[in-house]
N, C-alpha and C positions, 0 to 999 in steps of 0.2 A: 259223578259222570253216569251218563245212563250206558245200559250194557247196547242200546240202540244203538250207539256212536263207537263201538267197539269191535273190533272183530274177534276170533279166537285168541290169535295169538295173540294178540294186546288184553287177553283175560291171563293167559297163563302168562305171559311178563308180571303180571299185578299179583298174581298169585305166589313169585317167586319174592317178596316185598311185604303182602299183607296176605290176610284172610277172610277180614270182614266185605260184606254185601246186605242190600238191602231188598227185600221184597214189599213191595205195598200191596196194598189187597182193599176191595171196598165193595158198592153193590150196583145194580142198576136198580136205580126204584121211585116213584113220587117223590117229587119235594116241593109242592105246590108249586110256583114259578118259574122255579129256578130248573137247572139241566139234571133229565134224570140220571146222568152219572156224575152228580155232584159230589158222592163217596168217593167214586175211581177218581176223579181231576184229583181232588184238594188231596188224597191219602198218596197217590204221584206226586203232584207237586211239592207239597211238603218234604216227601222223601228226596229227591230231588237236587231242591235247594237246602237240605238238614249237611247231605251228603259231600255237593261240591267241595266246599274248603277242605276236605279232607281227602278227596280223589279215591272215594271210595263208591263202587257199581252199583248200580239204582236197576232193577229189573223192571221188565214192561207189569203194570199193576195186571194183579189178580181182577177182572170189573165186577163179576159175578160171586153173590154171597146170599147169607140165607135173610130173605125179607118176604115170607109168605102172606103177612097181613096187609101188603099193596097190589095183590093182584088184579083187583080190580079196576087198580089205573091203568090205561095202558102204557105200554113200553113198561113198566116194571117187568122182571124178570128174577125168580129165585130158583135156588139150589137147594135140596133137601141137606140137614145138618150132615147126614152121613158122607154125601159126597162133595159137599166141599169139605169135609176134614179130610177124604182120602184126596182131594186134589191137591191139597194145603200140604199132608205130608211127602205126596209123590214127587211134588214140587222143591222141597225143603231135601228130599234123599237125593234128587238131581244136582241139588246146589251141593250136597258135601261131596257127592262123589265127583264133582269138579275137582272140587279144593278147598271149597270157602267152608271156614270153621266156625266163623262168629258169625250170625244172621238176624237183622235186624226186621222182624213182621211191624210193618205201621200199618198200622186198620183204621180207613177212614168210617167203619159201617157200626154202630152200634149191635144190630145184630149177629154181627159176626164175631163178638168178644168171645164168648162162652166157648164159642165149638173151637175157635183157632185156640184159647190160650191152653184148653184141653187135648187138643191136637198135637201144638207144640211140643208141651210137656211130654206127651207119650213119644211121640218122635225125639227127642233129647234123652229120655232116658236109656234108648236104645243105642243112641251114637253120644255117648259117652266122650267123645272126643271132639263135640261141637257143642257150641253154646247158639240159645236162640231167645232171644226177647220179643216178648208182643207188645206193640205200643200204641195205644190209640189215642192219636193225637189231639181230638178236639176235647177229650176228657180227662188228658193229665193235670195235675193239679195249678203247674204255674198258666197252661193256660185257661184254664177255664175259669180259675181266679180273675184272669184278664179281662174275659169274658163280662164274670159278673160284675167289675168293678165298673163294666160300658153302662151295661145293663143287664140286672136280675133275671129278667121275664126275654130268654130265651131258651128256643128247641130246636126242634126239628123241623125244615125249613122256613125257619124265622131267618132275623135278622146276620144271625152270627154262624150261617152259613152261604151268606149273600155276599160272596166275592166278585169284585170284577172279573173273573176269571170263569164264574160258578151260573153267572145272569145269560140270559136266552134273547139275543139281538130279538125286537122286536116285541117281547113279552112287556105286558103292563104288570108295574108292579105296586101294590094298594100303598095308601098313604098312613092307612090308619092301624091302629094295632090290634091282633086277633087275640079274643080272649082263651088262657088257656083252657085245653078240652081235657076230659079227664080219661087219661088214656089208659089205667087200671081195667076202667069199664069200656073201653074199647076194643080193649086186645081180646077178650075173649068171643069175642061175635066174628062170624064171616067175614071176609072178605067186602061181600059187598056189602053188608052190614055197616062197616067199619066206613066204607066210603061214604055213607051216607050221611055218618056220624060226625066226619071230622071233614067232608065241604071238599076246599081245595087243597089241603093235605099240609097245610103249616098248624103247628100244634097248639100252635100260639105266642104272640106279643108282634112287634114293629116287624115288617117285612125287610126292610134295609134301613140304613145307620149309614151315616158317612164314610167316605173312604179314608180319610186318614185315619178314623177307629178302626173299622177292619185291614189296615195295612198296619196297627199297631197288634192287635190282636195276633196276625201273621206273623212278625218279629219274633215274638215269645214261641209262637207256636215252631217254629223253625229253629231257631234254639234251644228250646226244650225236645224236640226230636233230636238235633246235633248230640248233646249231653248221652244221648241213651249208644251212643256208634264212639264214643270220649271213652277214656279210664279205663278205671280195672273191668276184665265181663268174668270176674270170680262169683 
């Protein structure tokens, strides 16, 4: 359930029951056609729909996260590493000093692994009495397995992050597939460098895939988030 459809006291009723909660987090940033908070959607949704069968509280996503090499597109927006990790853990010492113990981080953002699972960490070593998971969902192993068993030659805003949910009414979307660019040698140049290098900002292969592959691909990815809020959190 999200904490949206909640009010206090229906938090502290839940809290007299359980402990676990869920925070997503992602970015605002290019993704060649698709919505530039394609992070935020799918890193919410997923949590979300991982959460419901178990009537455990999905918080409103984090949208902003560190993606400095797209500022050149517009509407991208980044956070320096420093401050989203203090936002991450101000956020994380809000939620224990609610109540909630177990907390589940899904990161739809690539960028944002490193500083959140570093984050995390320090934040838990200090509240000793909470547990915290970072989970980023389109890179766990059953789904990205899924992923490549669709198709190999997927990235970043390719195909297999082209949700019905994720596409821009009105946007044309190519038929053909982008070859991959080699993003080693991109990451190190500007901003605008970078834009010029990689076009309209898919990294490469098929823009979209059928829906019933990406509703299967979802499936997994939704269960494999569910498993991580499941079992032991020792």
């Amino acid at each position: 359930m999200r904490i949206a459809d909640m009010n206090w006291m229906h938090v502290e009723a839940y809290l007299t029951r359980d402990d676990r909660a869920v925070l997503p987090i992602g970015s605002i940033e290019q993704h060649a056609h698709l919505s530039l908070a394609t992070d935020a959607v799918l890193a919410e949704r997923v949590a979300v729909e991982a959460a419901a069968p178990l009537g455990v509280p999905v918080f409103p996503v984090l949208p902003y996260g560190i993606t400095p090499y797209f500022t050149a597109y517009p509407g991208t927006l980044t956070l320096a590493p420093e401050t989203f990790a203090q936002v991450l853990r101000e956020l994380l010492e809000g939620m224990a000093d609610t109540g909630f113990r177990r907390i589940l981080v899904v990161n739809g953002h690539g960028g944002n692994s490193a500083a959140a699972q570093a984050a995390c960490t320090a934040w838990a070593a200090e509240r000793p009495e909470c547990r915290v998971r970072v989970h980023s969902w389109w890179n766990a192993p059953r789904t990205i397995e899924k992923v490549k068993a669709i198709d190999s030659v997927a990235s970043h805003a390719s195909w297999m992050e082209s949700f019905p949910w994720t596409r821009v009414a009105g946007a044309a979307t190519p038929e053909h597939a982008k070859p991959m660019v080699d993003w080693a040698r991109l990451a190190v140049l500007d901003p605008r460098e970078i834009r010029e290098g990689l076009g309209d900002g898919n990294f490469g292969g098929l823009y979209q895939r059928p829906d019933h592959e990406m509703l299967a691909v979802w499936e997994v990815a939704v269960e494999e988030t569910r498993s991580h809020l499941e079992g032991s959190w020792q």
